[in-house]
Backbone as CSV, one residue per row, in Angstrom:
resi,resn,N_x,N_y,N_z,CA_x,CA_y,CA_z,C_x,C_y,C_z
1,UNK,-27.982,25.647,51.850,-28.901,24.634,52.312,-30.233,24.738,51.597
2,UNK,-30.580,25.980,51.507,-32.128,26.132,50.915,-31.766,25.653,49.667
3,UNK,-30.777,26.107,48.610,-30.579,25.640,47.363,-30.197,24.186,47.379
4,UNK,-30.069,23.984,48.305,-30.168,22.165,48.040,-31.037,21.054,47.925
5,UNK,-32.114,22.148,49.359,-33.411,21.819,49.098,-34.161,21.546,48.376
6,UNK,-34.214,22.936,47.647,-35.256,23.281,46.567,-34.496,21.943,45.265
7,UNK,-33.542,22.222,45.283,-32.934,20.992,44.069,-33.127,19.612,44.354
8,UNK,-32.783,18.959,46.060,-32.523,17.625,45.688,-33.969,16.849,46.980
9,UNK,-34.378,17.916,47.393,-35.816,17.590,48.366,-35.259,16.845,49.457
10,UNK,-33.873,17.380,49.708,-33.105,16.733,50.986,-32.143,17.468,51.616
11,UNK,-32.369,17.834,53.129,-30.994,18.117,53.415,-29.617,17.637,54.014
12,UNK,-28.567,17.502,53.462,-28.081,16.549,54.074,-26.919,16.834,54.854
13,UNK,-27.359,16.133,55.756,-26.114,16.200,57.385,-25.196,17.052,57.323
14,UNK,-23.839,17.028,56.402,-22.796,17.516,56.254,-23.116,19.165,55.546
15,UNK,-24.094,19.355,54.754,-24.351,20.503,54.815,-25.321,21.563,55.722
16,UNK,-26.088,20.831,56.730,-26.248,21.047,58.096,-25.202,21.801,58.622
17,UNK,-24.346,20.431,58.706,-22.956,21.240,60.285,-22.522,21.911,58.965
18,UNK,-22.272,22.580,58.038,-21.264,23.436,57.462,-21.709,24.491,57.754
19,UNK,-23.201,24.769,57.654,-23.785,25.606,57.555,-24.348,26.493,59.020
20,UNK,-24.501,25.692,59.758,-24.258,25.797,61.174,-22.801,26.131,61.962
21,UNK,-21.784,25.426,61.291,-20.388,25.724,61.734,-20.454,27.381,61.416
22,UNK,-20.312,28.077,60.104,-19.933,29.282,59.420,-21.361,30.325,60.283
23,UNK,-22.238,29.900,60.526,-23.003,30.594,60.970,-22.873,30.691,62.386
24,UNK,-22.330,29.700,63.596,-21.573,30.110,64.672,-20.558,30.922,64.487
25,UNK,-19.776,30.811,64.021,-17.956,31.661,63.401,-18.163,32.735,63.520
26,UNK,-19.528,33.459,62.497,-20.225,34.633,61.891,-20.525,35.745,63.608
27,UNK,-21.036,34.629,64.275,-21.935,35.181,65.624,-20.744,35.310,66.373
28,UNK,-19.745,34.371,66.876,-18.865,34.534,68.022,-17.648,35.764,67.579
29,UNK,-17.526,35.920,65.901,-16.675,36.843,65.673,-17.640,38.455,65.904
30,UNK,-18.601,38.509,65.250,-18.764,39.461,65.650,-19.134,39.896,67.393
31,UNK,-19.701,38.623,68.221,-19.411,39.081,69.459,-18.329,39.911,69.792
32,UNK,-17.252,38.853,69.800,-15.814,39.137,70.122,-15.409,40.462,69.276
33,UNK,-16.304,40.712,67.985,-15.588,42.296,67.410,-16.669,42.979,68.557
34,UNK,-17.529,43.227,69.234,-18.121,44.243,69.857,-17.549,44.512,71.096
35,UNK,-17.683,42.785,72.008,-16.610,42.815,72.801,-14.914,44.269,72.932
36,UNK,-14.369,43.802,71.492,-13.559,44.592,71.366,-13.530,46.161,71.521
37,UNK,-14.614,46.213,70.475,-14.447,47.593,69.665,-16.098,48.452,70.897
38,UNK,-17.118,47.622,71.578,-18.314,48.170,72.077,-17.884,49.220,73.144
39,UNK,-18.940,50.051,73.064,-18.705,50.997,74.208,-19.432,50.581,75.160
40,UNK,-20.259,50.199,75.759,-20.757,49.430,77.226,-21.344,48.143,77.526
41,UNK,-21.245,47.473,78.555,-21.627,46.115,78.134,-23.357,45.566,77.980
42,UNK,-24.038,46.559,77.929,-25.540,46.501,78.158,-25.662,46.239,76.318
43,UNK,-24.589,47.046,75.395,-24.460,47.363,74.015,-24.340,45.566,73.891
44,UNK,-23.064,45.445,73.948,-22.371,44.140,73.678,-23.098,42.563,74.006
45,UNK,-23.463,42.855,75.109,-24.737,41.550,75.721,-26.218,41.263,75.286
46,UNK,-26.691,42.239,74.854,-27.651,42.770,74.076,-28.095,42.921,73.025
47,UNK,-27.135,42.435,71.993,-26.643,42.887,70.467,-26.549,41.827,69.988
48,UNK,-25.538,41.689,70.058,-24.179,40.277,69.500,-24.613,39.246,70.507
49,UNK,-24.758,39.127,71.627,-25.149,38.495,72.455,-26.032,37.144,73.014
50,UNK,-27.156,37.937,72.103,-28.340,37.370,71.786,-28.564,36.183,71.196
51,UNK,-27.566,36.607,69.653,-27.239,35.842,68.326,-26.538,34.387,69.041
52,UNK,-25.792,34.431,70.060,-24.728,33.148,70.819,-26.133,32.170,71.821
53,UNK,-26.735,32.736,72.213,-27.540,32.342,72.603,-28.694,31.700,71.560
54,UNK,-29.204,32.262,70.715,-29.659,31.319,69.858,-29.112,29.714,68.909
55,UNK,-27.919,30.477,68.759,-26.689,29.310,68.456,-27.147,28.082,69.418
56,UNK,-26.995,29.060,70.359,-26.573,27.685,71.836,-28.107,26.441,71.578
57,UNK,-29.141,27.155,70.915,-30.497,26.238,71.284,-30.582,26.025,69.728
58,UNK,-30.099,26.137,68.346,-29.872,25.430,66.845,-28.984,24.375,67.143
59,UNK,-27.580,24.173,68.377,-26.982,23.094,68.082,-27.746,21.714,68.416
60,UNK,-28.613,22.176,69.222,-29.213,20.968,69.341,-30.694,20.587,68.077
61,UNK,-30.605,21.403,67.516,-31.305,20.954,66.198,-30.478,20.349,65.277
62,UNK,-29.451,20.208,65.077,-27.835,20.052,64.564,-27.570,19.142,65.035
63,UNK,-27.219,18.718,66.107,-26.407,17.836,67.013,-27.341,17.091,67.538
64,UNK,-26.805,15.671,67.604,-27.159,14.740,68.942,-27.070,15.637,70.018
65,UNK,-27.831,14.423,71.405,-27.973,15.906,72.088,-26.614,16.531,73.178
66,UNK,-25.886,15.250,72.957,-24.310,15.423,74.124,-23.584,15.944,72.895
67,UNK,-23.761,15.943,71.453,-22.884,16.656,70.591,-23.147,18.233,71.317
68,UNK,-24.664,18.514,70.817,-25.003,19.553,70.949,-24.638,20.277,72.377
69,UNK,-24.636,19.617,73.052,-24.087,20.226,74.621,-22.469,20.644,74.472
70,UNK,-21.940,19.517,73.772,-20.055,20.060,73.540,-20.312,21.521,73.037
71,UNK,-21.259,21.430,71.576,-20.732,22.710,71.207,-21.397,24.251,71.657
72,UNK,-22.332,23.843,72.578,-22.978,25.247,72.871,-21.805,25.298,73.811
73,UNK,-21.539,24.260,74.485,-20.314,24.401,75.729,-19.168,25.409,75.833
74,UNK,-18.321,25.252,74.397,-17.365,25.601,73.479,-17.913,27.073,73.184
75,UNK,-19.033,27.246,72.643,-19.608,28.582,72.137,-19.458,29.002,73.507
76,UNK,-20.172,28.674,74.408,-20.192,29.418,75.538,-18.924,29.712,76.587
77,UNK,-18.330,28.638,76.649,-16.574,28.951,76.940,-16.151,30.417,76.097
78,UNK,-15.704,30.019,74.814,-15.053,31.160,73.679,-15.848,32.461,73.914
79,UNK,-17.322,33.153,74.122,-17.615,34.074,74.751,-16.867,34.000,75.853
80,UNK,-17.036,33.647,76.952,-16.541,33.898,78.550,-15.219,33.694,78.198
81,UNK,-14.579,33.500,77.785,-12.489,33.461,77.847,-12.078,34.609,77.194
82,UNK,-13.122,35.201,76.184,-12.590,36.217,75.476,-13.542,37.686,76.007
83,UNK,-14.722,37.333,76.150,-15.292,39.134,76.622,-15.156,39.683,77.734
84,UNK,-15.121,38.446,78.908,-14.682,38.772,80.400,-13.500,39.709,80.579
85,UNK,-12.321,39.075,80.000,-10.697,39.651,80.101,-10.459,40.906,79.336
86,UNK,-11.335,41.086,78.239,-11.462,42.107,77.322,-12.123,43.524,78.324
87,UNK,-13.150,43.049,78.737,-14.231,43.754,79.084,-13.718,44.558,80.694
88,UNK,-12.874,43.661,81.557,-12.218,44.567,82.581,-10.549,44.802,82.286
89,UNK,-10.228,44.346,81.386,-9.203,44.918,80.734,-9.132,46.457,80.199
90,UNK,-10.424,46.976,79.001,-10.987,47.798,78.947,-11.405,48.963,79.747
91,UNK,-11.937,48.558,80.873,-12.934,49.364,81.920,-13.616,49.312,81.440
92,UNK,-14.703,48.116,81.290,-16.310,48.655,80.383,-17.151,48.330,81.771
93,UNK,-16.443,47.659,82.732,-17.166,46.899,83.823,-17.249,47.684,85.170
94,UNK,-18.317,48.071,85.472,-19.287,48.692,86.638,-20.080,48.331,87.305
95,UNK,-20.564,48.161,88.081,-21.304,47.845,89.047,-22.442,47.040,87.865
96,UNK,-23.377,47.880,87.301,-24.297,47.684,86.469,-24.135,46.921,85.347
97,UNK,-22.730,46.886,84.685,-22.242,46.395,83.715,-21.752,44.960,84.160
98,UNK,-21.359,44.589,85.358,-21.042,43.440,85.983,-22.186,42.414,86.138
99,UNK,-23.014,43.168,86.501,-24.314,42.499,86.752,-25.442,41.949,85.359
100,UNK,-25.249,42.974,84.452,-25.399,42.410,83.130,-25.035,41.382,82.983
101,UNK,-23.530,41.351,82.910,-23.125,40.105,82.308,-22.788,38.707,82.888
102,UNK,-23.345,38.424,84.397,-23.575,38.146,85.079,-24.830,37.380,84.895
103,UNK,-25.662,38.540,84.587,-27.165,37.943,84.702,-27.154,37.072,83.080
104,UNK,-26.244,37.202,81.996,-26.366,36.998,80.550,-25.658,35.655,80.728
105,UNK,-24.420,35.489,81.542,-23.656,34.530,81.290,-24.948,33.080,82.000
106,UNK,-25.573,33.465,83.283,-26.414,32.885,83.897,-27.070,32.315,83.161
107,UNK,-28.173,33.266,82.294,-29.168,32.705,81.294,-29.013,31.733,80.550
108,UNK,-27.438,32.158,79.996,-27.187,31.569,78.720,-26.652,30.118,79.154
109,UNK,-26.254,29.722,80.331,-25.906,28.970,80.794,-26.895,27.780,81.047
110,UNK,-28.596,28.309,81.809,-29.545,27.806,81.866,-30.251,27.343,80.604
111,UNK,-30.380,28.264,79.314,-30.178,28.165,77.936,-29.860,26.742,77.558
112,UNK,-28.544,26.597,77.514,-27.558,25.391,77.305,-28.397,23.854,77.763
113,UNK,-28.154,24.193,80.040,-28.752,22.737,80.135,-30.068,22.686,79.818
114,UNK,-31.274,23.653,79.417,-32.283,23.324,79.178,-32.630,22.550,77.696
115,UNK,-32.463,23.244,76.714,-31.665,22.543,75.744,-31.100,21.478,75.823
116,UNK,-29.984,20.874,76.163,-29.622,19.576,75.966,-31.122,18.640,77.069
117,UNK,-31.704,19.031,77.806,-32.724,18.251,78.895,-33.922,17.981,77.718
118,UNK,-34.711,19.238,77.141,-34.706,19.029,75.758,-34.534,17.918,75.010
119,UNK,-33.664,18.188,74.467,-32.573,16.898,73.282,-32.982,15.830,73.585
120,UNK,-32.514,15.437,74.662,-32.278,14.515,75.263,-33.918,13.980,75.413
121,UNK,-34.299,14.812,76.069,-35.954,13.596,76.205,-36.903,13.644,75.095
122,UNK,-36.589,14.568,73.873,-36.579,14.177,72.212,-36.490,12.901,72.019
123,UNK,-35.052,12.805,72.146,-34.194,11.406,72.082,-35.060,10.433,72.161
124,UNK,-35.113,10.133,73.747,-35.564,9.206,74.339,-37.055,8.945,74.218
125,UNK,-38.091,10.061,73.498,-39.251,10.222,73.207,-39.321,9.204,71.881
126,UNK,-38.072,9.699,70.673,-38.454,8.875,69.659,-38.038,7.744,69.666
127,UNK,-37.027,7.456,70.329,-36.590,5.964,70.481,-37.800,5.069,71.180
128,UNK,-38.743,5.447,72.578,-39.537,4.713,73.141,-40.622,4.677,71.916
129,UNK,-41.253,6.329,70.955,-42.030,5.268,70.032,-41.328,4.382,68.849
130,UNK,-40.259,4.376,68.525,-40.023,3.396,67.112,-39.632,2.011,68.277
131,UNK,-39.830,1.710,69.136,-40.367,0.876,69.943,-41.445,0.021,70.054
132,UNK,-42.419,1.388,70.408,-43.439,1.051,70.453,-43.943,0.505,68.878
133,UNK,-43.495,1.398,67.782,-44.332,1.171,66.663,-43.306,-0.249,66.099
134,UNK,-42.164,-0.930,66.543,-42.030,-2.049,66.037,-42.983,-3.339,66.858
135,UNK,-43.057,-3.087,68.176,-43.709,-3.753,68.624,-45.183,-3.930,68.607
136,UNK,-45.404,-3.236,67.968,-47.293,-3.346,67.360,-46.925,-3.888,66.583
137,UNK,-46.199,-3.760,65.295,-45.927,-4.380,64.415,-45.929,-6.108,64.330
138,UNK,-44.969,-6.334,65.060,-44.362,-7.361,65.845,-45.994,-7.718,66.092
139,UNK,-46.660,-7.556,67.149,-47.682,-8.089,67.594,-48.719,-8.355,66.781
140,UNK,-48.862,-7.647,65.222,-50.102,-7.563,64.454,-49.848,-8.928,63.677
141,UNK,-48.134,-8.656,63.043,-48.117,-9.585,61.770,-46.852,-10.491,61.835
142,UNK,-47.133,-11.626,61.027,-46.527,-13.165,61.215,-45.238,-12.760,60.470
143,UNK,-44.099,-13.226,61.856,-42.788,-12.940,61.475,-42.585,-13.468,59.819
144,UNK,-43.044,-14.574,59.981,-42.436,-15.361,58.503,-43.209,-14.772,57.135
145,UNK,-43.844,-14.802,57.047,-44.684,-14.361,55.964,-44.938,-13.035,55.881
146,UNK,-44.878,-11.683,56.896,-45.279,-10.328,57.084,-46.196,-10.133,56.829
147,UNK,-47.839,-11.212,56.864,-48.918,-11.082,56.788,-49.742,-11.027,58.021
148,UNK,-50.952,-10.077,57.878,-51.639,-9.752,59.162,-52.034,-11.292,60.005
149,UNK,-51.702,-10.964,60.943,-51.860,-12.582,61.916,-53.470,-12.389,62.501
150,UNK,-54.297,-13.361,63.112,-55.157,-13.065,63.421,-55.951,-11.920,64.377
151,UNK,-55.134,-11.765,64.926,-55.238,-10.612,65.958,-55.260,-9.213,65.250
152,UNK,-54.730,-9.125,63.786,-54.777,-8.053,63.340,-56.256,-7.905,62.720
153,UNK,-56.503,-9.157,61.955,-57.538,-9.508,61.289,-59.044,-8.724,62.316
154,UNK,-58.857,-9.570,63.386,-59.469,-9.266,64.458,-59.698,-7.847,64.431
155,UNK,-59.378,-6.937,64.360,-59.426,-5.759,64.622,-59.402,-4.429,63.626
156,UNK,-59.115,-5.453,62.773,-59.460,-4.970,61.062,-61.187,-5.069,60.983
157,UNK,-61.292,-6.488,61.259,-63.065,-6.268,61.005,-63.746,-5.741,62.079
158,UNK,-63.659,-5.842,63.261,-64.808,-4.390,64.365,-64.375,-3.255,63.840
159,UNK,-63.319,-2.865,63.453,-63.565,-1.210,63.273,-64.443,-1.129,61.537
160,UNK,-64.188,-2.295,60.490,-65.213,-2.041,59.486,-66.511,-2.361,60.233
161,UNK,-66.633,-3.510,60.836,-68.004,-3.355,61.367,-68.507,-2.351,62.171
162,UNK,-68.199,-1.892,62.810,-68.351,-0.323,63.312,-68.515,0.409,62.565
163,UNK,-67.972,0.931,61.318,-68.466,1.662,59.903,-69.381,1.132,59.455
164,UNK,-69.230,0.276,59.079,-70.565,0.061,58.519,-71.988,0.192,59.188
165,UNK,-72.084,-0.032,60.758,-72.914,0.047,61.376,-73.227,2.061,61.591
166,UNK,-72.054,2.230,61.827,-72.355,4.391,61.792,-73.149,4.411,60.874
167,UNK,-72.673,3.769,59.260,-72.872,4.643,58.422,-74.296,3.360,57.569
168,UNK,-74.604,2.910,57.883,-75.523,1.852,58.113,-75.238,0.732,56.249
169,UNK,-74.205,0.645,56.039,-74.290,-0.123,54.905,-73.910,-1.782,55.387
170,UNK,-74.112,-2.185,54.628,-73.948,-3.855,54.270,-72.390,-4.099,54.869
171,UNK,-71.933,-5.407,55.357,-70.885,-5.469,55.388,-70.429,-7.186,55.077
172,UNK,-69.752,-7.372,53.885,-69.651,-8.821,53.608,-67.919,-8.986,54.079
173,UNK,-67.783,-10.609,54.529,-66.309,-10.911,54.743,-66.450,-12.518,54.036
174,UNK,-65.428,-12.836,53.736,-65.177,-14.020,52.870,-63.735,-14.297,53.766
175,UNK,-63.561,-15.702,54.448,-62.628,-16.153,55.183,-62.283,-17.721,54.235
176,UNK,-61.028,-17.734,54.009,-60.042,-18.827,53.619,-59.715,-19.473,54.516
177,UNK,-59.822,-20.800,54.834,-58.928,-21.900,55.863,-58.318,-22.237,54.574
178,UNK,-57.054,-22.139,54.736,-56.022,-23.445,53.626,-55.462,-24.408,54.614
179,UNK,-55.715,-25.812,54.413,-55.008,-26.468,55.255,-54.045,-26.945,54.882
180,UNK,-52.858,-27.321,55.474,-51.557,-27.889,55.315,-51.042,-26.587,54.143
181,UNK,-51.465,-25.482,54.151,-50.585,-24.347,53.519,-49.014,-23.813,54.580
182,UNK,-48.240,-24.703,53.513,-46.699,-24.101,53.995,-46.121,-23.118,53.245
């Protein structure tokens, strides 16, 4: 991604999710190798752990924000289907060790919907301004022609007249009537 950067001053989408895909893979395998191979779960939740949880709050830099909810979803499923069954399969799970992962699965869970709540009012943040900024638009200048309509005009000259008055210089305007201009 960086080398694409630096080359084409763009990054683009599909090398996003590739790069994001292989870099989840990277995190849930080595979970699942600590899972396996860890000696207690304070090690395993703590470690590797961490890394799934950050995942969980990049997909939504990645993803729309209900994409991004599938896949922290998925990330967060594939931990819990695989370290749970592992982990009292094992005997890694104790009183203390239960409660770890307990308190981790919780977080990471809160993690997730905060994140997509997040996303989501992102979303809805930039959609209400490219809204807003078509509708100024809309309001300044003449559909047909895309020239400032009077109202823009209007408000073009108080704020020069206002400069000019701060800063105390001269201020000339020259106004055109064309009549019967179609």
């Amino acid at each position: 991604m960086v080398w694409q950067m630096t080359r084409a001053n763009v990054l683009s989408r599909r090398n996003e999710v590739i790069a994001y895909t292989i870099i989840s893979l990277d995190v849930v395998l080595e979970f699942l190798f600590n899972v396996l191979t860890g000696t207690d779960a304070t090690e395993i939740f703590l470690s590797a752990g961490l890394w799934l949880v950050v995942m969980y709050v990049f997909a939504f830099f990645v993803f729309a924000p209900r994409q991004g909810l599938y896949v922290s979803l998925v990330l967060f499923g594939t931990s819990l289907l695989f370290s749970i069954p592992v982990a009292l399969f094992r005997g890694l799970v104790g009183p203390l060790e239960l409660y770890i992962i307990m308190k981790y699965y919780c977080a990471s869970f809160f993690v997730v919907l905060f994140g997509y709540a997040a996303a989501s009012w992102r979303q809805s943040y930039e959609w209400a301004r490219a809204e807003a900024v078509a509708a100024e638009r809309l309001a300044f200048t003449d559909e047909l022609t895309q020239v400032y309509n009077r109202r823009a005009i209007w408000n073009l000259l108080e704020k020069e007249a206002t400069r000019a008055e701060r800063y105390t210089r001269d201020l000339s305007v020259i106004l055109f009537d064309l009549d019967d201009f179609k």
